[in-house]
N, C-alpha and C positions, 0 to 999 in steps of 0.2 A: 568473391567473398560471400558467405551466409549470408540472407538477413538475420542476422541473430538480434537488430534491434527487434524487429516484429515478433521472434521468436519468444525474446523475453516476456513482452507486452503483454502476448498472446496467454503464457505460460503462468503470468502474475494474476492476470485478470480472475482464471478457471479457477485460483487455489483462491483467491480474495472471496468471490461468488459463491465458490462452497463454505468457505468458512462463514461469512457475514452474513449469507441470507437467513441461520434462523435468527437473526438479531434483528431483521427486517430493514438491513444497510444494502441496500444497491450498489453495487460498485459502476463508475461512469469515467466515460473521457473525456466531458466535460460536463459540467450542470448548467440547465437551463434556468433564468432569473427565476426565483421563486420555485425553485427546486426544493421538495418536503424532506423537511430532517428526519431521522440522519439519512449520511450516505457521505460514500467514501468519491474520492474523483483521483485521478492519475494528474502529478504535477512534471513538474522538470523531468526530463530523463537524458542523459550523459552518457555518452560509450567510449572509454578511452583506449588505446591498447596500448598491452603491459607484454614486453618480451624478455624481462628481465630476466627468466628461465628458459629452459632449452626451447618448451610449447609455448607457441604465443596465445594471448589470455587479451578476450577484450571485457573490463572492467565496467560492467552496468553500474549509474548510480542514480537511483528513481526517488522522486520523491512522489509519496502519498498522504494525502490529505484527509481528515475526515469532520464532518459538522454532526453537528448534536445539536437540539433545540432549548428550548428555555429549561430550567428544575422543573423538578413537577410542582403540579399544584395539589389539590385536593384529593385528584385521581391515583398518587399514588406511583406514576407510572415512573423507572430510572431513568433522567435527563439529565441533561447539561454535562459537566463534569464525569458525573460517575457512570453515565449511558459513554462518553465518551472513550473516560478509562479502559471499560468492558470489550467496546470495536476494537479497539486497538490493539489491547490484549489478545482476541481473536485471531486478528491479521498475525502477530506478530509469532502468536503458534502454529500458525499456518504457512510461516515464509523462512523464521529462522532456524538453521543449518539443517536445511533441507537440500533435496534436488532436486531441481525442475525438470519435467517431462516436455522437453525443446521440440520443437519441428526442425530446427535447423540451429546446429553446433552441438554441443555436448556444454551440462550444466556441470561446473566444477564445486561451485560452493556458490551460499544463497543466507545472506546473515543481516541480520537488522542493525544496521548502524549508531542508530539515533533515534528518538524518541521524544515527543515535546508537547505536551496536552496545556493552553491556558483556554483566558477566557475570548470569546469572542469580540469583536471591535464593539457591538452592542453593550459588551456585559452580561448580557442574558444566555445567548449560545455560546456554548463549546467549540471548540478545536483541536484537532488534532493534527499532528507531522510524526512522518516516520521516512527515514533513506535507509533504505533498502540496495546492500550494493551484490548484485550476481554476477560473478566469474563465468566467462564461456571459453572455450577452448574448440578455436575455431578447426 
C-alpha cells in the first residue's frame, strides 16, 4: 500500500505555504511554546478506507488550525478575528475542490469540510479550525 498518509501531508503543506506566506502565516507540524502569531499548524489527521465503489478510496480527514494575535491597537495592523477570517480564507482557496499534486496515489477530490473561527481561550487571540477531507484512490 502507498503512503498516501505522507503523500497527503506532503501535498497540504506546499499549497498551505504558497498560499499563506504572503499573509506572513507559517505553516508548522507543530508550534513551539511562544510561537509568534499568526501561523497555521496540522492537527488530527484520519485515513479511512472507503470501497463502497468498484476503486477503493482512502478518505483523508485533517484538521487544520490557525492562531491570530491580539486586534490591533493603534498601529492599525489586521488582527485577531478578521487577520484570522483572511488565513483562513486563503487556505480554504487554496485546498477547496482542488487536486492535489500526490507522490504516491492519485488525488480524487480535495474539499473544505468545515470551518470555525472564535475567540481564543485568552479572549484576546484568535482561532481558527478547518477539516479538510482528501479522497485518494490508491
Amino acid at each position: 500500500m502507498a503512503d498516501t498518509y505522507g503523500a497527503v501531508h506532503r501535498a497540504l503543506y506546499a499549497k498551505l505555504t504558497t498560499a499563506l506566506s504572503p499573509l506572513s502565516c507559517p505553516v508548522l507540524d507543530s508550534a513551539p511554546l511562544n510561537q509568534p502569531m499568526p501561523y497555521a499548524k496540522f492537527g488530527q489527521h484520519t485515513a479511512d478506507p472507503d470501497d463502497t465503489f468498484r476503486d477503493t478510496y482512502t478518505v483523508h480527514r485533517i484538521v487544520l488550525l490557525f492562531f491570530t494575535g491580539p486586534n490591533a491597537g493603534s498601529s492599525g495592523a489586521v488582527r485577531g478575528k478578521a487577520q484570522c477570517r483572511l488565513i483562513v480564507e486563503a487556505a480554504r482557496n487554496a485546498l477547496h475542490h482542488v487536486k492535489l499534486a500526490l507522490d504516491a496515489g492519485t488525488s480524487v477530490r480535495c474539499q473544505v469540510e468545515r470551518i470555525n473561527i472564535d475567540d481564543g481561550p485568552d479572549v484576546v487571540t484568535a482561532e481558527g479550525s478547518m477539516i479538510v477531507r482528501v479522497d485518494v484512490a490508491e
